[in-house]
N, CA and C atoms as an extended XYZ file, in Angstrom:
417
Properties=species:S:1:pos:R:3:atomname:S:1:resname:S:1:resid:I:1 pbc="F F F"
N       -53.249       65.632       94.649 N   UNK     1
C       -52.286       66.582       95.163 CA  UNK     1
C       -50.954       66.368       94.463 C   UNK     1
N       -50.179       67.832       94.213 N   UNK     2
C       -48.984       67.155       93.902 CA  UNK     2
C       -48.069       67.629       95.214 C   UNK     2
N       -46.536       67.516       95.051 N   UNK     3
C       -45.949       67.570       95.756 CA  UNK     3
C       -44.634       68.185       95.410 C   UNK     3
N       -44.344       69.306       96.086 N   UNK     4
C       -42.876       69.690       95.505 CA  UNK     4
C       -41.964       69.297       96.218 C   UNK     4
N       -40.837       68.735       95.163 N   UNK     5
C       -39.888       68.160       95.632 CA  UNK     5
C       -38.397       68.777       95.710 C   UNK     5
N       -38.114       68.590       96.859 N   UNK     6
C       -36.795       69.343       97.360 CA  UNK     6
C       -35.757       68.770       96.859 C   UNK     6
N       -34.764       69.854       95.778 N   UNK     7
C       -33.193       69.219       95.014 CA  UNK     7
C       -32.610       69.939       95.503 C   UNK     7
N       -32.504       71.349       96.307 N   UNK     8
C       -31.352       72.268       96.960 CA  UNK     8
C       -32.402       73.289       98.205 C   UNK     8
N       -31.524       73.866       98.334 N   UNK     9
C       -31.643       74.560       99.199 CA  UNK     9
C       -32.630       75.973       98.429 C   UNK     9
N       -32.335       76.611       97.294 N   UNK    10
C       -32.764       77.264       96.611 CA  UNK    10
C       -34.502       77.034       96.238 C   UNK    10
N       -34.230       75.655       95.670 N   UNK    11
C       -35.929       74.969       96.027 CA  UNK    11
C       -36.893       74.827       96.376 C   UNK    11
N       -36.133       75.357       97.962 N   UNK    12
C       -36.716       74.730       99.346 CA  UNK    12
C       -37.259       76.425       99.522 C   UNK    12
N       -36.134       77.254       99.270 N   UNK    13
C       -36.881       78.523       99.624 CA  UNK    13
C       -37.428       79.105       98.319 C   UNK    13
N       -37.595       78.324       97.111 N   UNK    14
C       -38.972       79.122       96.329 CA  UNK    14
C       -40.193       78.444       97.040 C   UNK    14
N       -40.072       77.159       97.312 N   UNK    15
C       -41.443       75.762       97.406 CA  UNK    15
C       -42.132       76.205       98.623 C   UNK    15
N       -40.975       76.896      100.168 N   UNK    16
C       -41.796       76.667      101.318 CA  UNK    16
C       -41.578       77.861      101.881 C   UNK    16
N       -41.240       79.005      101.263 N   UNK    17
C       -40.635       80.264      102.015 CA  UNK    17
C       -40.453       81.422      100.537 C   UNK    17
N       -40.757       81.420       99.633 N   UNK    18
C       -40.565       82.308       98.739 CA  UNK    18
C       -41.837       82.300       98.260 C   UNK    18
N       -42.996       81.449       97.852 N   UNK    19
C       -43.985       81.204       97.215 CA  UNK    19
C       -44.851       82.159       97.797 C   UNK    19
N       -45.651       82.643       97.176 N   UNK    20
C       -47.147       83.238       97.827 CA  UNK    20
C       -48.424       82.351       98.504 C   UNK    20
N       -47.821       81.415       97.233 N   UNK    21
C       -49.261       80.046       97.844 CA  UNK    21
C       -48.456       79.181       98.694 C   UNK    21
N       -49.280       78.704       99.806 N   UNK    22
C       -48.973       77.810      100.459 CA  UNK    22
C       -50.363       77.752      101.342 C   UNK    22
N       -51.365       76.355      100.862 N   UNK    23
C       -52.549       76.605      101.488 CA  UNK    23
C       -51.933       76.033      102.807 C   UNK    23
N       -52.841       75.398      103.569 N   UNK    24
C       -52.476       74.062      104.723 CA  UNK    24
C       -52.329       72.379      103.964 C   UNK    24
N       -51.971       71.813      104.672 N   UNK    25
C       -51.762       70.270      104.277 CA  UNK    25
C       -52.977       70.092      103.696 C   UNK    25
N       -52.249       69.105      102.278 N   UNK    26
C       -53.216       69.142      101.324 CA  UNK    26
C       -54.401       69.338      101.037 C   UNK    26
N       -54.710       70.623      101.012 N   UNK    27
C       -55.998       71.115      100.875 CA  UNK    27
C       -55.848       71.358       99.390 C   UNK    27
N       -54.910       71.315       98.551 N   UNK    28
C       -55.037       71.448       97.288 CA  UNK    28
C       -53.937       72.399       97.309 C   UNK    28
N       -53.954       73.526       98.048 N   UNK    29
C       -53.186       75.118       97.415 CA  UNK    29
C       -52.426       75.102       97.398 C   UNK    29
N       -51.241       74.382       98.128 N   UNK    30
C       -50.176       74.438       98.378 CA  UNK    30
C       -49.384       73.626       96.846 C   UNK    30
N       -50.236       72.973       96.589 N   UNK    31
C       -49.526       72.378       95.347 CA  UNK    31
C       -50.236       73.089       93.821 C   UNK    31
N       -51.155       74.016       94.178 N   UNK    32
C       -51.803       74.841       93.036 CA  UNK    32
C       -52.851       73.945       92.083 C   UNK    32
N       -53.334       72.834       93.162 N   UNK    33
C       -54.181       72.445       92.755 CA  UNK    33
C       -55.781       72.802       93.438 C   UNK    33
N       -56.100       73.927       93.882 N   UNK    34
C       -56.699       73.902       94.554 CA  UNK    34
C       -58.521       73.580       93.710 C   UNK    34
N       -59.866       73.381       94.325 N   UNK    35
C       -60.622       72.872       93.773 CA  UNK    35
C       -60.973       74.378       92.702 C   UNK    35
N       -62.299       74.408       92.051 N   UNK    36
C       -62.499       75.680       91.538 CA  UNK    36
C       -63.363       76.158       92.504 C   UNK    36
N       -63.390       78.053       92.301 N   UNK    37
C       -63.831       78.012       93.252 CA  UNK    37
C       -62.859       78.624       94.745 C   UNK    37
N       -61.850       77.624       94.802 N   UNK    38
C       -60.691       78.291       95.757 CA  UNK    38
C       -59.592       79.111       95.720 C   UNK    38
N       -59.724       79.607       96.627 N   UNK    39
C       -58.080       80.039       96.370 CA  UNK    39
C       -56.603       79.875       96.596 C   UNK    39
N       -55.741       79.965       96.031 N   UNK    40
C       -54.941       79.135       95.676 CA  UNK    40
C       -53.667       79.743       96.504 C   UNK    40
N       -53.794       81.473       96.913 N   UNK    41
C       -52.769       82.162       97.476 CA  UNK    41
C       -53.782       82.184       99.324 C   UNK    41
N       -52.730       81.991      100.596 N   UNK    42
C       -52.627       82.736      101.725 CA  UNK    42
C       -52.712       84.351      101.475 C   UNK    42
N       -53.360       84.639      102.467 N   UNK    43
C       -53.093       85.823      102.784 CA  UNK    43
C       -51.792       86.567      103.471 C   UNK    43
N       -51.201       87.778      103.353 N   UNK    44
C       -50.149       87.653      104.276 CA  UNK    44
C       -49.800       87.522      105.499 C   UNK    44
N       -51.161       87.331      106.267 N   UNK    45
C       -50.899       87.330      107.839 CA  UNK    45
C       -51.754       85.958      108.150 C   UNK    45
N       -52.073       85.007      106.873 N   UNK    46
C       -52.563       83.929      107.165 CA  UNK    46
C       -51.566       82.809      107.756 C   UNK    46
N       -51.903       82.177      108.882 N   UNK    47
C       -51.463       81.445      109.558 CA  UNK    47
C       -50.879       80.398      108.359 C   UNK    47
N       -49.670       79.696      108.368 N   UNK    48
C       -49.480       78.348      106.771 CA  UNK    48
C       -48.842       77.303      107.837 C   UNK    48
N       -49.441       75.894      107.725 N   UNK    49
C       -48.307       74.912      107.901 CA  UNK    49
C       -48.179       74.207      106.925 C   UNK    49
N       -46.993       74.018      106.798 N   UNK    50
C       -46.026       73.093      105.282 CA  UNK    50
C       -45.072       71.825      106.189 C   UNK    50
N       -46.026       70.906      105.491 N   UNK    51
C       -45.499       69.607      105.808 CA  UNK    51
C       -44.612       69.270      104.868 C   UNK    51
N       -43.176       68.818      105.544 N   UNK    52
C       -42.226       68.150      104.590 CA  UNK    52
C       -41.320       67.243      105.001 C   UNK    52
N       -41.261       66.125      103.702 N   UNK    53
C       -40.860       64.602      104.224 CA  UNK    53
C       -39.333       64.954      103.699 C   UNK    53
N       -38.936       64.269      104.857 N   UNK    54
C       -36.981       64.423      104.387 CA  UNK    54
C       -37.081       62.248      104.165 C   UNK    54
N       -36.790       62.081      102.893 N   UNK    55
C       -36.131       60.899      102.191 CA  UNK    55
C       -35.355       60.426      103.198 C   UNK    55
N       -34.365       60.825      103.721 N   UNK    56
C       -33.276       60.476      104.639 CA  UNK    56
C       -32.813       60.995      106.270 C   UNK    56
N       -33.556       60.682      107.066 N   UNK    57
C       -33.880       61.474      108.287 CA  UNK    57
C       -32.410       60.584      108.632 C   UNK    57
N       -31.058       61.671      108.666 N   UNK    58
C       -29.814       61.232      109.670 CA  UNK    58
C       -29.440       61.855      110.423 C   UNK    58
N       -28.634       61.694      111.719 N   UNK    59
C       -28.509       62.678      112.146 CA  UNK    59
C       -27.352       63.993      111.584 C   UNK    59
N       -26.651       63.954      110.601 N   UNK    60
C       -26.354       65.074      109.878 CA  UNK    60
C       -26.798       65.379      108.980 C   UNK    60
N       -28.023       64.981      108.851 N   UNK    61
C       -28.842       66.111      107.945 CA  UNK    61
C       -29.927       66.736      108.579 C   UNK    61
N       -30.889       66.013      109.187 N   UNK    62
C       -31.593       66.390      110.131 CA  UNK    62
C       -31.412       67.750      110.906 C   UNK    62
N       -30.667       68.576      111.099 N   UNK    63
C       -30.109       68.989      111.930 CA  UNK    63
C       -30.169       70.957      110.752 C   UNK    63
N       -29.725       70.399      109.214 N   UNK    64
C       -29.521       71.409      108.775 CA  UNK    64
C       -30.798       71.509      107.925 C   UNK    64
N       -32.548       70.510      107.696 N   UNK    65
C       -33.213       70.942      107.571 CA  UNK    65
C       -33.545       71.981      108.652 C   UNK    65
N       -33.827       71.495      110.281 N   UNK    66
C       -34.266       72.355      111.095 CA  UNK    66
C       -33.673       73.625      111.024 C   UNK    66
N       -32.515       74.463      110.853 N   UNK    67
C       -32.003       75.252      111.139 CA  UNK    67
C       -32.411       76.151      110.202 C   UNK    67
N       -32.565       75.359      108.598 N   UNK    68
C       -33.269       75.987      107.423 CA  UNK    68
C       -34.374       76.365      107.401 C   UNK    68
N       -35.321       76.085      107.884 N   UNK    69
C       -36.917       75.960      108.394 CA  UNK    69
C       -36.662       76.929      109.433 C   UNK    69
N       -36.059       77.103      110.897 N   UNK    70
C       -36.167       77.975      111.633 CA  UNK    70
C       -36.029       79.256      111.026 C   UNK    70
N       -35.348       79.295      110.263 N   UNK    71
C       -34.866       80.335      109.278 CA  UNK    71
C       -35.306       81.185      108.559 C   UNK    71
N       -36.260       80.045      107.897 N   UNK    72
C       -37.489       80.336      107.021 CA  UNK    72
C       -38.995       80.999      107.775 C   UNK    72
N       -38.696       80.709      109.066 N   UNK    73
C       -40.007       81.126      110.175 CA  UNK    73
C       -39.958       82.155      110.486 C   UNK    73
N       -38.452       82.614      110.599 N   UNK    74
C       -38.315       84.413      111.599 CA  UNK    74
C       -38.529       85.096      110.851 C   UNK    74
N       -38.187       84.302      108.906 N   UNK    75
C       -38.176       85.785      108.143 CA  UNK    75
C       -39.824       85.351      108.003 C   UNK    75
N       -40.453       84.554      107.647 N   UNK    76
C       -41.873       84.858      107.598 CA  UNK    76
C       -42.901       83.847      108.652 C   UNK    76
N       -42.890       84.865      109.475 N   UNK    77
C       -44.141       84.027      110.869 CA  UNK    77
C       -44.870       83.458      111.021 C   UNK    77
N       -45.642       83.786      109.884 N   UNK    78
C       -46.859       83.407      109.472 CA  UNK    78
C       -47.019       82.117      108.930 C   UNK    78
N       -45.704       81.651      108.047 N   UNK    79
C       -45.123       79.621      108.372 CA  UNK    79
C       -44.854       79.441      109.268 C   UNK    79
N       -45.286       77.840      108.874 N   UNK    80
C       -44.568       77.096      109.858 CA  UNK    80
C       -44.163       75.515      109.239 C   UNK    80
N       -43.116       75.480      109.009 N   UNK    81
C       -42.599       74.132      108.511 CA  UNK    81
C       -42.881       72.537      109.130 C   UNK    81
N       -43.420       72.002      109.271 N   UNK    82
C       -43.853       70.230      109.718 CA  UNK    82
C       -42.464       69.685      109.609 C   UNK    82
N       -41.360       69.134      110.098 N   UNK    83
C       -40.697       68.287      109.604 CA  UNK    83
C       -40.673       67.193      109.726 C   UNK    83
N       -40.961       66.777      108.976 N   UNK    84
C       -40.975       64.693      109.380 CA  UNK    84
C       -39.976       63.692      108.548 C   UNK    84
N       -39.183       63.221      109.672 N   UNK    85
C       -38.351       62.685      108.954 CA  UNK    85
C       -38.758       60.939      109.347 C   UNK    85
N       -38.331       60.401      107.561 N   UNK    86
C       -39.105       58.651      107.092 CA  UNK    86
C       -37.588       58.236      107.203 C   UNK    86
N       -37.436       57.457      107.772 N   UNK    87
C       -36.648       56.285      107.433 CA  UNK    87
C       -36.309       56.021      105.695 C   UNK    87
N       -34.737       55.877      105.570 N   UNK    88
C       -34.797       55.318      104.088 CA  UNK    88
C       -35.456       54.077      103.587 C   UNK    88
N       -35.508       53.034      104.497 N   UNK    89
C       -35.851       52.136      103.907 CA  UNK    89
C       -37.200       51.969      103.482 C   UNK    89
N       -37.728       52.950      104.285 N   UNK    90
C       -39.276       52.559      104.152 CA  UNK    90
C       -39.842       54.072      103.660 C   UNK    90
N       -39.218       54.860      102.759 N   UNK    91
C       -39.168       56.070      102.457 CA  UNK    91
C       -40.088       55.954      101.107 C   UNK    91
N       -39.844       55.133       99.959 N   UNK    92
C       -40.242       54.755       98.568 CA  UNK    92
C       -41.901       54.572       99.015 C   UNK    92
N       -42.155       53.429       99.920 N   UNK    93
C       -43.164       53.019      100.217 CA  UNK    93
C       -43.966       53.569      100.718 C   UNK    93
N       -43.753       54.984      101.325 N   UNK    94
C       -44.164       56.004      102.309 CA  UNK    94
C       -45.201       56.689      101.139 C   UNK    94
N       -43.901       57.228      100.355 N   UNK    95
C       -44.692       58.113       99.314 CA  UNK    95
C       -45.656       57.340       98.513 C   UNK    95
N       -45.301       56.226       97.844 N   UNK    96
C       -46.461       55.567       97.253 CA  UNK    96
C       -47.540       55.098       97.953 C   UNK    96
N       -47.797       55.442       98.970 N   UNK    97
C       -49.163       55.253       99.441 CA  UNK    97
C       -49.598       56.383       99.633 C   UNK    97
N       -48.917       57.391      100.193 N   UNK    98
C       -49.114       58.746      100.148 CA  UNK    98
C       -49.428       59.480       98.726 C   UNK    98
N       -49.172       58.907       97.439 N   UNK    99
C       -49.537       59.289       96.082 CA  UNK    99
C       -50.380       58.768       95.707 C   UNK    99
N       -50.919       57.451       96.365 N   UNK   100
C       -52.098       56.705       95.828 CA  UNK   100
C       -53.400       57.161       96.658 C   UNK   100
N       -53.093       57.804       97.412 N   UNK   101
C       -54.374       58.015       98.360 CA  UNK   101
C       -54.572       59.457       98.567 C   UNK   101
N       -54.165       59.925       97.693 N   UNK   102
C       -53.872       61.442       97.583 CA  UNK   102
C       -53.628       62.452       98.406 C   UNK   102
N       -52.850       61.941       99.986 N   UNK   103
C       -52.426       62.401      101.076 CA  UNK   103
C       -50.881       62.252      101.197 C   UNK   103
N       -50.330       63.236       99.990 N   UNK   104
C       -48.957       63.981      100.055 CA  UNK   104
C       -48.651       64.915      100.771 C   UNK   104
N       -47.013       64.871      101.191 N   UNK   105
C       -46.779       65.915      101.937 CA  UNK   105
C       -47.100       67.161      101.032 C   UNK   105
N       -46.571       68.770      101.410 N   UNK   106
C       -46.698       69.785      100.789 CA  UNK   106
C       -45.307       69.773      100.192 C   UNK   106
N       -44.058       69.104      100.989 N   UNK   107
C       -43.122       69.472      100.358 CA  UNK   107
C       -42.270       68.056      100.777 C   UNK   107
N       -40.801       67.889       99.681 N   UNK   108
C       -40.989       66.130       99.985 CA  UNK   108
C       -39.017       66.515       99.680 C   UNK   108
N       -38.243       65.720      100.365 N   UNK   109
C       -36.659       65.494       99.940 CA  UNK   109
C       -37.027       64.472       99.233 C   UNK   109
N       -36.036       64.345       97.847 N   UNK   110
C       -36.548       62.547       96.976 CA  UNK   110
C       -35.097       62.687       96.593 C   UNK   110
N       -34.864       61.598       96.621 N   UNK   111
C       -33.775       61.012       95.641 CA  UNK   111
C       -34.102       60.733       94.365 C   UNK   111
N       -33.185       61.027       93.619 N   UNK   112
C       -33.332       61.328       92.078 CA  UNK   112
C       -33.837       60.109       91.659 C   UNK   112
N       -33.200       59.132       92.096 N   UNK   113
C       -33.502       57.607       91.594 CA  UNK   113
C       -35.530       57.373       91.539 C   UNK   113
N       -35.590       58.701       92.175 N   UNK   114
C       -37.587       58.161       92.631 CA  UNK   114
C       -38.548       59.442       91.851 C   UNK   114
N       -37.825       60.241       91.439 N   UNK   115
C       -37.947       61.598       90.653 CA  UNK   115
C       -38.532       61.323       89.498 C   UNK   115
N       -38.679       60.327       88.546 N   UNK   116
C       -38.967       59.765       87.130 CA  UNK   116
C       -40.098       59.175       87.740 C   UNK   116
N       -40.418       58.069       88.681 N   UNK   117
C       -41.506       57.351       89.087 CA  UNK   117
C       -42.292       58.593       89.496 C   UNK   117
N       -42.304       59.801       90.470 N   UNK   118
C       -43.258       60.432       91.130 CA  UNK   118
C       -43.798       61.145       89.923 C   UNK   118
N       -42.539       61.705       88.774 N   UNK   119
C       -43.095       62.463       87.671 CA  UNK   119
C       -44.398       61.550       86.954 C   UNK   119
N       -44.128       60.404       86.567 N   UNK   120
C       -45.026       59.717       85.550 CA  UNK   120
C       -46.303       59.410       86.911 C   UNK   120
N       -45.918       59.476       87.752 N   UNK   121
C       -47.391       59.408       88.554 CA  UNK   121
C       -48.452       60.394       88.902 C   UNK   121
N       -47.349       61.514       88.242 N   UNK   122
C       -48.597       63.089       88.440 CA  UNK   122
C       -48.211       63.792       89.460 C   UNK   122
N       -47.376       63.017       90.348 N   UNK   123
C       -47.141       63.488       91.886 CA  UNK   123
C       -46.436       64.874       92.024 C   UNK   123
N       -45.322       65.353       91.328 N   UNK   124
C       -44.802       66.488       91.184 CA  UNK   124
C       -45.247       67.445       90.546 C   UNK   124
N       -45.077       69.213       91.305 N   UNK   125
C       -45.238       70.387       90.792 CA  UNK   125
C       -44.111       70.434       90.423 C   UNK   125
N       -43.737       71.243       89.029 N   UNK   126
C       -42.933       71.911       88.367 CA  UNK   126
C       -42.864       73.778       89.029 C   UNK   126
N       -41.876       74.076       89.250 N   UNK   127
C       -41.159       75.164       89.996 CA  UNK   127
C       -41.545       76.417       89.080 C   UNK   127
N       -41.489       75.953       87.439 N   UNK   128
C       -41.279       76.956       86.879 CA  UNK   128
C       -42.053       78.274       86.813 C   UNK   128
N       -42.946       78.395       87.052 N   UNK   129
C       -43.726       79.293       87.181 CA  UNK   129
C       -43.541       79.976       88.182 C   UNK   129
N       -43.052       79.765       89.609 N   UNK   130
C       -42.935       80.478       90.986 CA  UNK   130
C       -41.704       80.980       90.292 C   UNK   130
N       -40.632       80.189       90.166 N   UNK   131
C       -39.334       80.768       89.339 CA  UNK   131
C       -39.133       81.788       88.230 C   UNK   131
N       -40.161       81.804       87.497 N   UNK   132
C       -40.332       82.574       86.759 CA  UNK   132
C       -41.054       84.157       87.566 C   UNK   132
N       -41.337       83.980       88.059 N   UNK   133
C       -42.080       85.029       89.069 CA  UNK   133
C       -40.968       85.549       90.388 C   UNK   133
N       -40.339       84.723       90.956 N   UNK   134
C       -39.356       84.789       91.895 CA  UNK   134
C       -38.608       86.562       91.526 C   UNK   134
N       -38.270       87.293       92.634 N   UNK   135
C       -37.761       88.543       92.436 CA  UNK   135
C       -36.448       88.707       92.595 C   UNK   135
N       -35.848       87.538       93.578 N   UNK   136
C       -34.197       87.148       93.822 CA  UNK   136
C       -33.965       86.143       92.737 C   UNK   136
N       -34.381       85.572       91.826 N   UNK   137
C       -33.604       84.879       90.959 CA  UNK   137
C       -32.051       85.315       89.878 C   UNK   137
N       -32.281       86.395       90.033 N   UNK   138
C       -30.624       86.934       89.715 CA  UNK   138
C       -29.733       87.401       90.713 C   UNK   138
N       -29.945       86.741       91.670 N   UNK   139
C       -29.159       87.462       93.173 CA  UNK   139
C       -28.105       86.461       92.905 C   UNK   139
């Protein structure tokens, strides 16, 4: 599985609210790995939950994932955002077991400092393609 990783807000709504694909927790689709054979897009009235790890669960941040995610629900119903927030300290360690056992979230907050390790581990989707497809990218 890979895992897209959250750098803004913009990100967050191509990765978990702009995308077409979003299977369920790692079933493959959500990260466009799905097996052959599957498919890789929801339907539009298919039920989606998107699990996503916030790096830094505080209470001022915490506060403006949820509101972002609620956000992301009214305009499309048919998500539904997981939020789980890891502890920093034990945040690094979270994901590397979660990358070694191939039970990643769908969508992940990282600190840059961990962005080079998840890349060389395979763990990250690259945006560019939803981005490239995206219809508000010149808004």
């Amino acid at each position: 599985m890979k895992m897209v990783v959250v750098t803004s807000c913009v990100s967050m709504a191509l990765a978990g609210c702009g995308a077409e694909n979003q299977g369920g927790k790692n079933d493959g689709a959500a990260s466009g790995n799905a097996p052959n054979g599957s498919s890789t897009t929801a339907s539009k009235d298919e039920k989606v939950t998107l699990t996503f790890w916030d790096d830094k669960a505080v209470p001022n941040r915490t506060p403006f994932y949820q509101e972002m995610f609620k956000k992301c629900e009214e305009k499309n119903p048919n998500i539904h955002v997981e939020y789980v927030g890891v502890p920093q300290q034990s945040f690094k360690q979270k994901f590397d077991v979660a990358i070694a056992s191939n039970d990643t979230p769908d969508i992940g907050a990282v600190a840059n400092n961990y962005v080079s390790d998840f890349t060389a581990k395979g763990a990250l989707l690259a945006l560019d393609p939803y981005f490239d497809k995206w219809a508000d990218k010149t808004r």
